[in-house]
C-alpha positions as CSV (number, residue, x, y, z in Angstrom):
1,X,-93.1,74.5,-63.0
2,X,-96.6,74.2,-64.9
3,X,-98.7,71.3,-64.9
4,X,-97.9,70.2,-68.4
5,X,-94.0,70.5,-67.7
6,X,-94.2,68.2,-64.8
7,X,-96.4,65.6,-66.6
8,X,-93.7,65.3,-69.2
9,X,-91.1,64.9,-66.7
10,X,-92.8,62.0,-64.9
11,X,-93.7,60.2,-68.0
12,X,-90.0,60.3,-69.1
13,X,-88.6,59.0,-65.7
14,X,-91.0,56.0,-65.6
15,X,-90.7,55.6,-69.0
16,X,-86.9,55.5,-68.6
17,X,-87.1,53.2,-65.3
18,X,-89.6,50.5,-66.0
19,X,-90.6,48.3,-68.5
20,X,-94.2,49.6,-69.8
21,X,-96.9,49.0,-72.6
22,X,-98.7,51.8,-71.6
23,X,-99.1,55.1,-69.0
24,X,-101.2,57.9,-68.8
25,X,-100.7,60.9,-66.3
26,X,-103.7,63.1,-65.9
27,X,-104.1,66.5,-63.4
28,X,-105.9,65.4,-60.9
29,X,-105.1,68.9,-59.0
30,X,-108.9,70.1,-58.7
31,X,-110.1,67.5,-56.6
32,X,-107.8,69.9,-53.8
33,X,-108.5,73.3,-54.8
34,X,-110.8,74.2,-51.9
35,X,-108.9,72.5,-49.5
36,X,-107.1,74.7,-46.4
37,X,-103.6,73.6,-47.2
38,X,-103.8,73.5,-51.0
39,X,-100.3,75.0,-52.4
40,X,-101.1,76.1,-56.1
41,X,-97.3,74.8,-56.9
42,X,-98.2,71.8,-55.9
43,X,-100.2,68.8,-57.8
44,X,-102.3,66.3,-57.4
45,X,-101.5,63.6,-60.1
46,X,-103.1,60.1,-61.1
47,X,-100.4,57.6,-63.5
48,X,-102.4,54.5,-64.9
49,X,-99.4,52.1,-65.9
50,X,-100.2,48.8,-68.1
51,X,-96.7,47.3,-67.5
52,X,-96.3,43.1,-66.6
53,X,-93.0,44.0,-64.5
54,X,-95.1,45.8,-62.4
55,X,-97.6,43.8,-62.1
56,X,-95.7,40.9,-61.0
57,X,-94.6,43.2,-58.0
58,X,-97.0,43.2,-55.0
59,X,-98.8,46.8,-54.4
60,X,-96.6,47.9,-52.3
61,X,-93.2,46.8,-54.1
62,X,-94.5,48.6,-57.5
63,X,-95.4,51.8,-56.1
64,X,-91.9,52.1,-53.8
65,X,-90.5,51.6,-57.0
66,X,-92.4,54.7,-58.5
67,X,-92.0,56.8,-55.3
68,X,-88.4,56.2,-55.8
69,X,-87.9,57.2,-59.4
70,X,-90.3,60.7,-58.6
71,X,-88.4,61.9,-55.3
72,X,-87.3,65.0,-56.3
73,X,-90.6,65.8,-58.0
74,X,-92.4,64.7,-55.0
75,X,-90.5,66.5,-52.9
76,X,-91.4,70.2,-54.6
77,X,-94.2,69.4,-57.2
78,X,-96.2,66.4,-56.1
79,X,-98.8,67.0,-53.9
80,X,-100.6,63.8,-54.2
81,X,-100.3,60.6,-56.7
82,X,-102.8,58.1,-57.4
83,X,-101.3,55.2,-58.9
84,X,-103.0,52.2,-60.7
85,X,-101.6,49.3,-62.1
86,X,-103.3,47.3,-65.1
């Protein structure tokens, strides 16, 4: 799976799951380039989400929530998410 692929599939799953005004996914992936386990089919994503049902979640509630609706992707794509809430 490319980079752009993926990004599309994340925004339609939290798109489909949670109430949002807003989200933006960006590749993030560089920041782990030159490190020793770095797996090139793997990425490193950031998701900024303006949505008022998550933010009347606690930190950890919300992002359970998001972990939950990207298993799979997690599980074979995702090498690392940064995930802010606005």
């Amino acid at each position: 799976m490319n980079i752009n692929e993926l990004i599309t599939i994340v925004k339609k799953k939290i798109e489909k799951n949670i109430n949002l005004e807003k989200i933006l996914v960006e590749d993030k992936t560089y920041l782990h380039k030159n490190h020793s386990g770095h797996d090139i089919n793997k990425f490193h994503l950031k998701i900024t989400l303006h949505s008022k049902e998550l933010k009347k979640m606690n930190k950890i509630e919300s992002n359970k929530k998001i972990y939950k609706i990207l298993v799979n992707e997690l599980k074979y794509y995702i090498h690392s998410l940064q995930i802010l809430i606005n």
